[in-house]
C-alpha positions as CSV (number, residue, x, y, z in Angstrom):
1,X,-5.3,-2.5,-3.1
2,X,-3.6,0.8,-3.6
3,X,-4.0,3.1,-0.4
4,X,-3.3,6.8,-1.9
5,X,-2.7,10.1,0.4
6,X,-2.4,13.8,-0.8
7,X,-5.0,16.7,-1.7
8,X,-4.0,19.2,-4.7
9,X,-5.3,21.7,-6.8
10,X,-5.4,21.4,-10.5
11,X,-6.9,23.6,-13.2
12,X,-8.9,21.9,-16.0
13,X,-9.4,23.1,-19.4
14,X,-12.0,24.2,-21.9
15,X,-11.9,20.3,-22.8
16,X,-12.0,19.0,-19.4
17,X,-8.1,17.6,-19.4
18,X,-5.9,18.6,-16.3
19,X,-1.8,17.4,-15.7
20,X,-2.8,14.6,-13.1
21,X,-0.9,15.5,-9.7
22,X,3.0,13.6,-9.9
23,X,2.8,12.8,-6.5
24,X,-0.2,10.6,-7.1
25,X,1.4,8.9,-10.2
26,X,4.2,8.1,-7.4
27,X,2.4,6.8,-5.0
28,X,0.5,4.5,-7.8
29,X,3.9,3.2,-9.6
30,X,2.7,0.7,-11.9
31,X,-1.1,0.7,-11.2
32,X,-0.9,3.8,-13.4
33,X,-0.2,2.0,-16.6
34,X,-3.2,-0.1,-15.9
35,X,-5.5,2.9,-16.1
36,X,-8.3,4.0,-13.7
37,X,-12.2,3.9,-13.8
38,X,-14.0,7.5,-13.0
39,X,-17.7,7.7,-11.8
40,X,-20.3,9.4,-9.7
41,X,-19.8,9.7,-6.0
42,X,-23.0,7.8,-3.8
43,X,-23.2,10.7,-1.6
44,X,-21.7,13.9,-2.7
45,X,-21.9,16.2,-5.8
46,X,-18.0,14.9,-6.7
47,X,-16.6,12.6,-9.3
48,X,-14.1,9.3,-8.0
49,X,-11.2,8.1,-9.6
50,X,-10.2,4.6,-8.9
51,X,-7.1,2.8,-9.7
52,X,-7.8,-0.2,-11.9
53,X,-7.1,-2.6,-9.3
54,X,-9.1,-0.9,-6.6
55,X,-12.2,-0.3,-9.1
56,X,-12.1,-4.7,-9.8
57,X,-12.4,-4.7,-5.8
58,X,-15.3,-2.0,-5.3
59,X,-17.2,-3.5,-8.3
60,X,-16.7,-7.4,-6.9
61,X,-18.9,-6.0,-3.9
62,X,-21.6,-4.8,-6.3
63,X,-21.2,-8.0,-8.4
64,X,-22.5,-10.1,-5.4
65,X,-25.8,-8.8,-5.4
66,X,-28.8,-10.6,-6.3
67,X,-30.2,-8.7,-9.3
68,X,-33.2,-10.2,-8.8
69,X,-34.0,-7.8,-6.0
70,X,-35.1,-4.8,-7.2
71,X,-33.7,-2.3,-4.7
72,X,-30.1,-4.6,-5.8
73,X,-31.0,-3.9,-9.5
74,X,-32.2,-0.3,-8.8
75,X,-28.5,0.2,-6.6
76,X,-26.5,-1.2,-9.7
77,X,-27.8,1.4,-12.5
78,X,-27.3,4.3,-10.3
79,X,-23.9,2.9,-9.1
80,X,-22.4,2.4,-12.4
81,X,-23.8,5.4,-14.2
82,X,-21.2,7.7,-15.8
83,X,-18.3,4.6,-14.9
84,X,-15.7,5.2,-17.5
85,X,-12.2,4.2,-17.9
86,X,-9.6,6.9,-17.8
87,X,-5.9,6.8,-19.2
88,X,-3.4,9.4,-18.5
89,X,-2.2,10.7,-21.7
90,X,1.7,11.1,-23.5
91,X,1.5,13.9,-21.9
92,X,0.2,13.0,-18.2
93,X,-3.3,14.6,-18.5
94,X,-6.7,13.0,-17.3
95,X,-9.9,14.2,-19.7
96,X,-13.1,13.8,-17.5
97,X,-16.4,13.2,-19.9
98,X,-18.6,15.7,-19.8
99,X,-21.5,14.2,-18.5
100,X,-19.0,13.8,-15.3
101,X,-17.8,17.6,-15.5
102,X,-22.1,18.4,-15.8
103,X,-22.8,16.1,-13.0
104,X,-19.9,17.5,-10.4
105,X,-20.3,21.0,-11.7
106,X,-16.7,21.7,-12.2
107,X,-16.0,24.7,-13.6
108,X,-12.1,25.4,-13.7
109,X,-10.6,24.9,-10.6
110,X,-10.9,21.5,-9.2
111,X,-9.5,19.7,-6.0
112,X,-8.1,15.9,-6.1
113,X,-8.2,14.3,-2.3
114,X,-7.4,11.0,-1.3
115,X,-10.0,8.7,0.3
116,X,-7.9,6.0,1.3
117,X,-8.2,4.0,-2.0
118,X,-9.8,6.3,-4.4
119,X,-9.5,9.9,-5.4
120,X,-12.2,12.5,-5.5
121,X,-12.5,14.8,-8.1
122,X,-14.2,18.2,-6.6
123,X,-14.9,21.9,-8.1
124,X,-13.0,23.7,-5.7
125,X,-15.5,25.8,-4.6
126,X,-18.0,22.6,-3.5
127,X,-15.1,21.4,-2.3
128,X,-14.5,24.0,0.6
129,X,-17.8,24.2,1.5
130,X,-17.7,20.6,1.7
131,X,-15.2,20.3,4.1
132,X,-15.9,23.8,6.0
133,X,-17.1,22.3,9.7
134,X,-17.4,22.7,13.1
135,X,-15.3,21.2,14.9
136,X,-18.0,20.1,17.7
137,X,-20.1,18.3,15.0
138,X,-16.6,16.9,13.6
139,X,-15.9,15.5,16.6
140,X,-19.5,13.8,17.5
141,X,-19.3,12.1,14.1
142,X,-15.9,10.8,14.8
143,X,-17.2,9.5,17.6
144,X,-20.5,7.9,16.3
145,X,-18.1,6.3,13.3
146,X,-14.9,5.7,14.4
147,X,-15.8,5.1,18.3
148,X,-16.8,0.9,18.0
149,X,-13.6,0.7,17.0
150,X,-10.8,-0.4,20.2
151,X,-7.6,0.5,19.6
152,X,-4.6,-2.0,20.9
């Protein structure tokens, strides 16, 4: 799995393409020539672009449900809807599909942020709000999440 670190602006164009950031085609070497898989966040109005190799991993987990449940079956349409694969072009652009750029509601400006293995793909607008808190209720979440876990 590819572990990935960096947030940057970018500026898309009247077709949806944007120069993907060099940093992140660094930190993925190789994985880039694999291409990447772009779909709908769970929980927030963003898009996520995985490496190839860390979309086979997040998909394996989805794979082992039983479909035969319908809340599984009902999980697995929502989860894959809009998943497309992605491959920088000659140039080193990215073109999201515009269902994707409708769904996230990127207009022009967007922000690409690491979460540890995937990128998110964010208007930049939604995405200040989105990460404009209080530190207070920052810190109680931290807490809540990250507290079960002991350090050595």
């Amino acid at each position: 799995m590819v572990n990935i670190l960096g947030t940057y602006e970018c500026k898309v164009d009247s077709k949806g393409r944007f120069m993907f950031p060099v940093q992140f085609k660094g930190q993925l070497g190789e994985a880039v020539k694999q291409g990447m898989v772009i779909k709908r966040s769970i929980f927030k109005q963003c898009l996520e672009l995985f490496p190839m190799e860390n979309w086979r991993e997040e998909s394996l987990l989805v794979n082992k449900l039983n479909m035969f449940k319908k809340k599984n079956a009902e999980f697995a349409t929502k989860f894959m809807a809009g998943v497309k694969p992605l491959e920088l072009d000659g140039t080193g652009r990215l073109l999201i599909p515009k269902d994707l750029i409708s769904y996230s509601s990127i207009t022009k400006e967007i922000v690409l942020t690491s979460v540890v293995n995937r990128i998110e793909i964010w208007d930049k607008s939604a995405y200040e709000v989105a990460v404009d808190y209080n530190p207070d209720d920052f810190a109680d979440l931290a807490e809540e999440v990250m507290g079960e876990f002991e350090t050595e």
